[in-house]
C-alpha positions in Angstrom: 8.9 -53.8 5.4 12.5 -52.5 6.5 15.9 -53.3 5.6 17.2 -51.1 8.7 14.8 -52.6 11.5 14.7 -50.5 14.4 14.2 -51.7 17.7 12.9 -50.0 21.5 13.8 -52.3 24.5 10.0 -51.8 26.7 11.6 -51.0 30.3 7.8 -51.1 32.0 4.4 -51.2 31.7 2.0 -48.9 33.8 -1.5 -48.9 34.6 -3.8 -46.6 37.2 -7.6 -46.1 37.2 -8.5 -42.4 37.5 -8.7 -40.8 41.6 -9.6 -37.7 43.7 -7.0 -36.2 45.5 -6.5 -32.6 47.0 -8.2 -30.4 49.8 -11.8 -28.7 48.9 -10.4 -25.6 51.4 -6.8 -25.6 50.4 -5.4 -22.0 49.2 -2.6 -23.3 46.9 -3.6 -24.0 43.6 -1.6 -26.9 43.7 -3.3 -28.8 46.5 -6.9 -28.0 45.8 -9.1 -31.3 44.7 -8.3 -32.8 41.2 -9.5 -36.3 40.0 -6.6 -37.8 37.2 -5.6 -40.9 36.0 -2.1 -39.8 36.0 -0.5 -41.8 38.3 0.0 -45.3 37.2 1.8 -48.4 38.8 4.4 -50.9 36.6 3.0 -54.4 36.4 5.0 -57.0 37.0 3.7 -59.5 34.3 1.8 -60.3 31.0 -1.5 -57.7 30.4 -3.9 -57.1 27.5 -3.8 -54.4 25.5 -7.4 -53.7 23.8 -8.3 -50.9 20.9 -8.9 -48.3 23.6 -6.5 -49.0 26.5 -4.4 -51.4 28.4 -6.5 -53.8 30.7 -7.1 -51.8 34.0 -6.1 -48.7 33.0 -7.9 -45.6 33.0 -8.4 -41.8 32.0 -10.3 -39.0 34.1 -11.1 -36.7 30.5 -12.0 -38.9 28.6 -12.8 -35.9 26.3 -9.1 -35.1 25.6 -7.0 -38.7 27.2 -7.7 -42.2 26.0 -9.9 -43.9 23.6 -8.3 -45.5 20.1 -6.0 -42.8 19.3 -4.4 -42.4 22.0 -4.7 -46.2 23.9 -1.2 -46.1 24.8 1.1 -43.3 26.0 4.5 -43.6 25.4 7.5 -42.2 26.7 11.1 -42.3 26.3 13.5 -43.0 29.4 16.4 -41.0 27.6 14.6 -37.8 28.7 14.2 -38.6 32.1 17.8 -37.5 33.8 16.8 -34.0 31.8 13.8 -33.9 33.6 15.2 -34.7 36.9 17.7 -32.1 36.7 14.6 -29.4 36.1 12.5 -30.8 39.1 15.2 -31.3 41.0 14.4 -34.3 41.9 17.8 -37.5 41.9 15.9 -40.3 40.4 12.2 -40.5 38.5 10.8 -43.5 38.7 9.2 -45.6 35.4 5.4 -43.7 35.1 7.0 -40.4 36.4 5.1 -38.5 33.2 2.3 -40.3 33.6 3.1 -42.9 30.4 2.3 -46.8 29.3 5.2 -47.9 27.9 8.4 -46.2 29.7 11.0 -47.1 26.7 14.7 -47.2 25.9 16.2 -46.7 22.3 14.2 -44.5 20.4 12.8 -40.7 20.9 10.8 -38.3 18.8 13.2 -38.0 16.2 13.7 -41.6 15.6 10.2 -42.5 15.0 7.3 -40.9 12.3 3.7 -40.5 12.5 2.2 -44.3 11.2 4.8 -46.3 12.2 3.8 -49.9 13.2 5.8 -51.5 15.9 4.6 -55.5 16.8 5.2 -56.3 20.4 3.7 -59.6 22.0 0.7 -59.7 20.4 0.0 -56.4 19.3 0.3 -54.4 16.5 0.4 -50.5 17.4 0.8 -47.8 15.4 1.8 -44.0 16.1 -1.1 -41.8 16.1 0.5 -38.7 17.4 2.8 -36.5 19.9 1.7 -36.6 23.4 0.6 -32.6 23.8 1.0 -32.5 27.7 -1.6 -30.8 29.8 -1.7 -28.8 33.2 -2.0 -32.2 35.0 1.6 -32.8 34.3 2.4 -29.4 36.0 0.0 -30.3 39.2 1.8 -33.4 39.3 5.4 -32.1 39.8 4.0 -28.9 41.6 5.9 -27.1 38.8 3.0 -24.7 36.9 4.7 -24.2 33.6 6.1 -27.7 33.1 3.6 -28.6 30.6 4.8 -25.9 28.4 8.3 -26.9 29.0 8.1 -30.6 28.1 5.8 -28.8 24.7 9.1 -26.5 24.1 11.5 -29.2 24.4 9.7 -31.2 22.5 10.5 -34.2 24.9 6.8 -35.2 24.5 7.0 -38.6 24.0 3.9 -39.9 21.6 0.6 -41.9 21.3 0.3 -45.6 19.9 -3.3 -46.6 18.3 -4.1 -50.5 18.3 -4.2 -51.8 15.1 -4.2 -55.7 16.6 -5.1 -56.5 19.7 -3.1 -58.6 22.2 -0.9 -59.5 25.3 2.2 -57.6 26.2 4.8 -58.2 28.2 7.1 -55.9 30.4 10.8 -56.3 29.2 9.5 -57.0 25.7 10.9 -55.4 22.4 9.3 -52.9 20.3 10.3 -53.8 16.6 9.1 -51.7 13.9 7.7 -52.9 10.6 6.0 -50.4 8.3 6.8 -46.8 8.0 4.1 -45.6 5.7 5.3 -41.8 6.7 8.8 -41.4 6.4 8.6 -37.3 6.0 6.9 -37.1 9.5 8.8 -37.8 12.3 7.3 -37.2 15.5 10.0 -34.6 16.4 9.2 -32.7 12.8 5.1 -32.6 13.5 5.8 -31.3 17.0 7.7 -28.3 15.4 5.1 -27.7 12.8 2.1 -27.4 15.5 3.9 -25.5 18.3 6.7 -23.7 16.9 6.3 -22.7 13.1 2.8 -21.7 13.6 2.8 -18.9 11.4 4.2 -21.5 8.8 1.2 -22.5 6.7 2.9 -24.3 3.8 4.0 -27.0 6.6 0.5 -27.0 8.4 -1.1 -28.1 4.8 1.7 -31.2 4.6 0.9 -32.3 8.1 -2.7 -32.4 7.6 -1.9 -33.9 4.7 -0.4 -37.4 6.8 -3.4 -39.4 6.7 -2.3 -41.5 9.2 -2.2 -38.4 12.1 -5.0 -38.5 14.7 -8.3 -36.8 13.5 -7.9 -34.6 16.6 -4.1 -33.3 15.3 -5.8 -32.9 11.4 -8.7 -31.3 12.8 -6.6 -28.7 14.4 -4.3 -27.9 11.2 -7.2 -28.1 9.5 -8.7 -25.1 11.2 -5.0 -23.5 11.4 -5.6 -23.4 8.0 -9.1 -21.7 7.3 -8.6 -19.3 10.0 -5.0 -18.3 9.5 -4.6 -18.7 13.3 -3.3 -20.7 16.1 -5.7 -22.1 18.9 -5.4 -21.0 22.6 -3.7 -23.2 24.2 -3.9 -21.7 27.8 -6.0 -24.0 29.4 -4.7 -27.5 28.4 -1.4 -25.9 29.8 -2.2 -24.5 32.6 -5.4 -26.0 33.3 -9.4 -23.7 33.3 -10.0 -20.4 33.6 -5.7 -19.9 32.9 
């Protein structure tokens, strides 16, 4: 437990099943036919959130989005005005990168890989940064904004269920455990994307036994191969 509890006010909760949307014929890159789950609704009451996912949400790659280390996307609202001043755009509405749980009162820096939050319900527990992909970019029609929310580091994270329950829009995020406090969420972004040539750091990360598999697995190799994956197509989407 915590003598300094911290606390994240839950501003939404958002939920889509994956579609189809584009032209089969269209020239732009932009407007050709994708299928994503990416654009997700708020709901306005009470919902269950399972191991894997909220009730009635969805993701199209399976492969790479969803499942129990990454049930619940997270995002932080304090990043939003940045973001609408680099699309351009007045006001982003709650969902706008595609997130969960649209929060207020914490970001990257605030939290660490494996900390437990209760909320309703549920326990959940932080598995690792979101790494955004090209469908960000297709989204806002902006190609390299996937890189630029990687850069910033304004990535937000993913929670893992560790109890099951209902949760409530408006609720509050209170955090209980931090088994990890060396590994903020800010700290293992830096290691994977910007000291890459650092392999000292690599070997701590993969050390956090509460990362994701997927984020060890990748450190892991880091490690044996003395190089950094390509990255191309999860930014800018195949054959990038």
């Amino acid at each position: 437990m915590l003598n300094n509890v911290l606390t994240a006010e839950l501003l939404s909760i958002q939920v889509g099943m994956p579609c189809t949307i584009g032209q089969s014929d269209a020239s732009d890159p932009m407007d050709q036919i994708w299928t994503t789950g990416f654009f997700k609704k708020p709901i306005p009451g009470p919902i269950w959130l399972g191991r894997s996912n909220l009730e009635g949400d969805g993701q199209a790659d399976l492969q790479n989005h969803g499942g129990p280390e990454k049930a619940v996307n997270t995002y932080p609202i304090e990043h939003y005005r940045f973001w609408e001043e680099v699309l351009g755009l007045k006001e982003l509405s709650h969902g706008a990168f595609g997130e969960n749980f649209t929060i207020h009162g914490l970001v990257e820096s605030d939290v660490c890989i494996g900390d437990v939050f209760s909320i309703g319900d549920a326990l959940v527990q932080i598995s690792q940064p979101r790494q955004p992909c090209w469908k960000l970019a297709r989204r806002w029609r902006v190609r390299d904004l996937a890189l630029k929310v990687q850069e910033t580091g304004r990535t937000g994270w993913y929670f893992r269920v560790l109890r099951e329950g209902t949760v409530d829009p408006r609720a509050t995020l209170v955090l209980t455990e931090r088994p990890c406090p060396r590994w903020s969420v800010a700290l293992a972004n830096e290691v994977m994307h910007h000291r890459i040539h650092d392999m000292e750091a690599a070997r701590s990360l993969l050390e956090c036994r509460l990362l994701s598999p997927r984020w060890r697995e990748s450190l892991a190799k880091r490690l044996s191969t003395g190089t950094v994956g390509n990255s191309a197509a999860r930014l800018y989407g195949q054959g990038a």
